[in-house]
N, C-alpha and C positions, 0 to 999 in steps of 0.2 A: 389405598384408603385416602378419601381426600380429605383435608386439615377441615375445621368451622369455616377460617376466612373463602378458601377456596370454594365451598359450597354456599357463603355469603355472597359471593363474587358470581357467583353462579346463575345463581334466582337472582341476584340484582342487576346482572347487566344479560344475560341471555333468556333468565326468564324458566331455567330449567332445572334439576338438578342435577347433579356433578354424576351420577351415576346413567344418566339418559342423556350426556354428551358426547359429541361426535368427538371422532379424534383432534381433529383438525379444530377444534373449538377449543379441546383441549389444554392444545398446543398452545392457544392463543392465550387462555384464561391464565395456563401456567407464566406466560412470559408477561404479560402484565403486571402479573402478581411479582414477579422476580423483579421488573423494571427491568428486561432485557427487549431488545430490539426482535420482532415477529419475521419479518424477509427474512430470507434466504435465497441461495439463486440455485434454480432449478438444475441447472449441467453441472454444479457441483457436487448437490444431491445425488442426482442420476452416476457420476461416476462414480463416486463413494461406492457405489453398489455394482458398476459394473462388472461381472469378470472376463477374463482373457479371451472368451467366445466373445463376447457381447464387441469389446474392440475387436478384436480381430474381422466381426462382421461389417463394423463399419468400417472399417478399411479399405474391406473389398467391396463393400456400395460405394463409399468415396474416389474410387481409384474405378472400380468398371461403370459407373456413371459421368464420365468427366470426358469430355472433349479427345484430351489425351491419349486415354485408351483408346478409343475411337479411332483416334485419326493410325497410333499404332497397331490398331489391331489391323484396320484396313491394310496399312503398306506391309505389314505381314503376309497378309495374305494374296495381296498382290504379288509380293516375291513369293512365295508358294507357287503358286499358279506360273506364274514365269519363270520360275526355275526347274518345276517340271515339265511343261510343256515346250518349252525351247531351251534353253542349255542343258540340262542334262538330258533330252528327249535327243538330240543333236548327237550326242555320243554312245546311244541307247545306254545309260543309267536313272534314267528316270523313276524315282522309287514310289510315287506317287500319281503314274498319268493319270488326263480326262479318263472317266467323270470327277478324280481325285476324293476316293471313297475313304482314304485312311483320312484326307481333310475334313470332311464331311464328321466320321468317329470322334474326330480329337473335340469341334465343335462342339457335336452335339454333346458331348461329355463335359467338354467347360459349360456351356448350358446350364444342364444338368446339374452341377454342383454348386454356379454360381448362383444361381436363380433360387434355390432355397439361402444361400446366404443372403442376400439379397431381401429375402420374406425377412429374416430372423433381424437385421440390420432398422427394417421400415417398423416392425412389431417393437425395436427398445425407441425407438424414432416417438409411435404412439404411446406407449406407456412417459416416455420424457413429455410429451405434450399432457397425459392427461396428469404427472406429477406439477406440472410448470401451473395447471388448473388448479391443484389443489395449494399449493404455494402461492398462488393470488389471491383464493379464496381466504384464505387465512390473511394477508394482508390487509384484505376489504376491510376483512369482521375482526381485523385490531383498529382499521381506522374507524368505523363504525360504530364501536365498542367507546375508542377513548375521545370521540366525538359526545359519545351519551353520555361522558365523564364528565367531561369539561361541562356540558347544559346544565349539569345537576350543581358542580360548583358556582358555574356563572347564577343559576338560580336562588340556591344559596344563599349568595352576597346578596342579590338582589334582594331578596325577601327580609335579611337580615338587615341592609338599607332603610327597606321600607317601614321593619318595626322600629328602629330607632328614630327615621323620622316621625312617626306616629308619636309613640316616647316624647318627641319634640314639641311635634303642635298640642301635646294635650297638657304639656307643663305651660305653653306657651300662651294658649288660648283663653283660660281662667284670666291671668295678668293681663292680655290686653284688652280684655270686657272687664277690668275695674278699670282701667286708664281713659276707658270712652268716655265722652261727659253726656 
């Protein structure tokens, strides 16, 4: 249930009432109201909520997207290949000769399991990008918000300036139209 001031705060700076407000307005209307600071940063957000799948997927995007892997997987599999084909081929134990089809199985199986981690890794990837969107958004529409604060004060003064001088020249003007000669 929102309080008066907050549904005053509502219709006067977004224009809306408090029960036809976005979240993310919400949010913002609340921290105003509080005097607390609107940012946040997005990778803390996002981890607060990760669980033990969500890292564990980027690990394995982090680690089989890298250079590293690569250059390891390759001399792997170049000692694969050279080690069945010539040293153990040499002494016939070869457990694996050309076409090296149990290589082929192990591959396609890392494949296979990396490549859905890999989706699940790009998909928390997306959802962080479209949180890091809504975490700016909110920052916009607090600077936005306490930008149309500040116009109303500055205006304010102003106007309240202006009737004092007003105030001024009308005490003022009488007296120096009798001092004329």
């Amino acid at each position: 249930m929102a309080t008066h001031a907050f549904q005053a705060l509502a219709s006067r700076l977004i224009g809306k009432q408090a029960a036809a407000l976005d979240p993310e307005e919400v949010r913002v209307l609340a921290s105003i109201q509080a005097g607390r600071p609107t940012a946040r940063d997005a990778a803390d957000v996002a981890d607060e909520a990760a669980t033990l799948g969500d890292r564990l997927a980027d690990r394995v995007a982090a680690v089989g997207g890298s250079w590293a892997f690569i250059i390891a997987f390759a001399a792997i599999l170049l000692g694969w290949m050279l080690l069945n084909s010539d040293v153990l081929a040499r002494v016939g134990l070869a457990f694996d000769p050309y076409p090296y089809i149990f290589l082929n199985l192990m591959l396609s199986t890392l494949a296979a399991v990396q490549a859905p981690v890999i989706m699940m890794s790009q998909n928390r990837q997306a959802a962080k990008d479209r949180l890091a969107a809504s975490l700016d958004y909110e920052v916009n529409l607090r600077s936005e918000l306490e930008l149309m604060r500040l116009h109303e004060k500055i205006d304010l003064a102003v106007a309240q300036r202006l009737d004092e001088m007003m105030e001024i020249i009308k005490r003022e003007l009488p007296a120096a139209a009798e001092r004329a000669p």
